[in-house]
C-alpha positions as CSV (number, residue, x, y, z in Angstrom):
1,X,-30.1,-39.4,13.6
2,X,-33.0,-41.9,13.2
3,X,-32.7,-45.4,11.1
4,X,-33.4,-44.6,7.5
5,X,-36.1,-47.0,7.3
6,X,-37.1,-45.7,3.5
7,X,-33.9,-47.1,2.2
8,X,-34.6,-50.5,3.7
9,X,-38.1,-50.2,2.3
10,X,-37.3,-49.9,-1.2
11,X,-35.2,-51.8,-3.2
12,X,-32.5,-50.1,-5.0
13,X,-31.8,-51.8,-8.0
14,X,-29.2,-50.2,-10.3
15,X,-30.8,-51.5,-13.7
16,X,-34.8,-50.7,-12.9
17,X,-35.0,-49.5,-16.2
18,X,-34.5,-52.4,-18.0
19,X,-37.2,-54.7,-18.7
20,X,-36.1,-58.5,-16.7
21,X,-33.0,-57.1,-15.5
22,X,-32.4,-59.1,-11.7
23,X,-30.0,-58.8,-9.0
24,X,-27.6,-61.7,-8.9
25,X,-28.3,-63.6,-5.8
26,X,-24.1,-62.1,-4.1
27,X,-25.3,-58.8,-5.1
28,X,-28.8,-58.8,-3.2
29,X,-26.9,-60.2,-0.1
30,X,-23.9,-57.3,-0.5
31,X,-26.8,-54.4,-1.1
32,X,-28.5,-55.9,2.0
33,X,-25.4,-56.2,4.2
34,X,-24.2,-52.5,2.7
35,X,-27.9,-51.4,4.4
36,X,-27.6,-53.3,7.1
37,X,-24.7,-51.8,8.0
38,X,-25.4,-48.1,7.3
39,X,-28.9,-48.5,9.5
40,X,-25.9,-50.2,12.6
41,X,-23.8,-47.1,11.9
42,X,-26.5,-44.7,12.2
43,X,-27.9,-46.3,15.3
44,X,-24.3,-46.2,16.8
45,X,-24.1,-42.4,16.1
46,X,-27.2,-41.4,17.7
47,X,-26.5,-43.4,21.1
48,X,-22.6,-41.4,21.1
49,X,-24.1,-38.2,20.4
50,X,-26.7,-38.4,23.1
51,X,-23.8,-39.9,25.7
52,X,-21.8,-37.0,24.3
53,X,-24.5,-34.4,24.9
54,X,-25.2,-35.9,28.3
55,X,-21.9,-36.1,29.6
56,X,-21.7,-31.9,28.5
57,X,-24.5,-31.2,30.7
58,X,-23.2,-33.6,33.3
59,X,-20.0,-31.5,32.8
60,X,-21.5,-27.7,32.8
61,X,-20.4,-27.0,29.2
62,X,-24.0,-26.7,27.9
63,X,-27.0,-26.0,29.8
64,X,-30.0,-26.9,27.4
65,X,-31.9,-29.9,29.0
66,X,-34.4,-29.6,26.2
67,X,-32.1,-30.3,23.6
68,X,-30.0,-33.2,25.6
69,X,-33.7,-34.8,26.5
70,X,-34.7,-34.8,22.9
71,X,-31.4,-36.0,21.7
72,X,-31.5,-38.6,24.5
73,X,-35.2,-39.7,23.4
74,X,-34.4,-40.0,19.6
75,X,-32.2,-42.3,20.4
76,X,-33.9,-44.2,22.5
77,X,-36.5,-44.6,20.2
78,X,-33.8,-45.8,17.3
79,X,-32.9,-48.4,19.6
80,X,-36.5,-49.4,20.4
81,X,-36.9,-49.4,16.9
82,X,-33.7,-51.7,16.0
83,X,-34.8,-54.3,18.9
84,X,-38.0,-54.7,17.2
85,X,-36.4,-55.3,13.8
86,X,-34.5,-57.8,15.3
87,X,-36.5,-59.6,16.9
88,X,-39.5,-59.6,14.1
89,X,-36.2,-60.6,11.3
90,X,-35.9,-63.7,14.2
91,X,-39.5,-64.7,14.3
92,X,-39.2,-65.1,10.6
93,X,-36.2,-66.9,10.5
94,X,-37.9,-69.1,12.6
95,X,-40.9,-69.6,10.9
96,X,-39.3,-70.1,7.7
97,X,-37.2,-72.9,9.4
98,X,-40.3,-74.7,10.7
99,X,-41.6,-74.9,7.2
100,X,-41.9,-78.6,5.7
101,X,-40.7,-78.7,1.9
């Protein structure tokens, strides 16, 4: 299960029909924390079910390598992928906090 990076890409505003119609500034933060949250959840299951499909093979009760490899690599990348995030969300915080006003 990878990150569904498409859902943080694009906003998801309940009233995009109407014409000046803006998220309050506690509903942004709750539609950003609900994502936030979904993308930590996701990244959570894919590290258990590699462990989980590792610790089978350790085990003997399965005895494709192929598929715990590939399991074991996807999430490796999602967490390659989350680091970056983080660290790229910090670099802005940053720069934003160096700005003068």
């Amino acid at each position: 299960m990878a990150i569904n990076i498409q859902a943080l890409q694009t906003p998801t505003l309940q009233n995009q029909g109407s014409v000046g119609s803006k998220l309050s500034v506690g509903e942004a933060q709750g539609q950003f924390a609900g994502q936030l949250k979904n993308a930590i959840e996701q990244l959570n299951a894919s590290q258990i079910q590699s462990d989980l499909k590792t610790e089978a093979l350790v085990n003997g009760e399965i005895d494709d390598l192929h598929d715990v490899m590939i399991t074991a690599q996807k999430a490796s990348v999602t967490l390659n992928t989350a680091v970056e995030v983080q660290r790229k969300a910090i670099d802005a915080y940053n720069e934003i906090m160096r700005m003068q006003i």
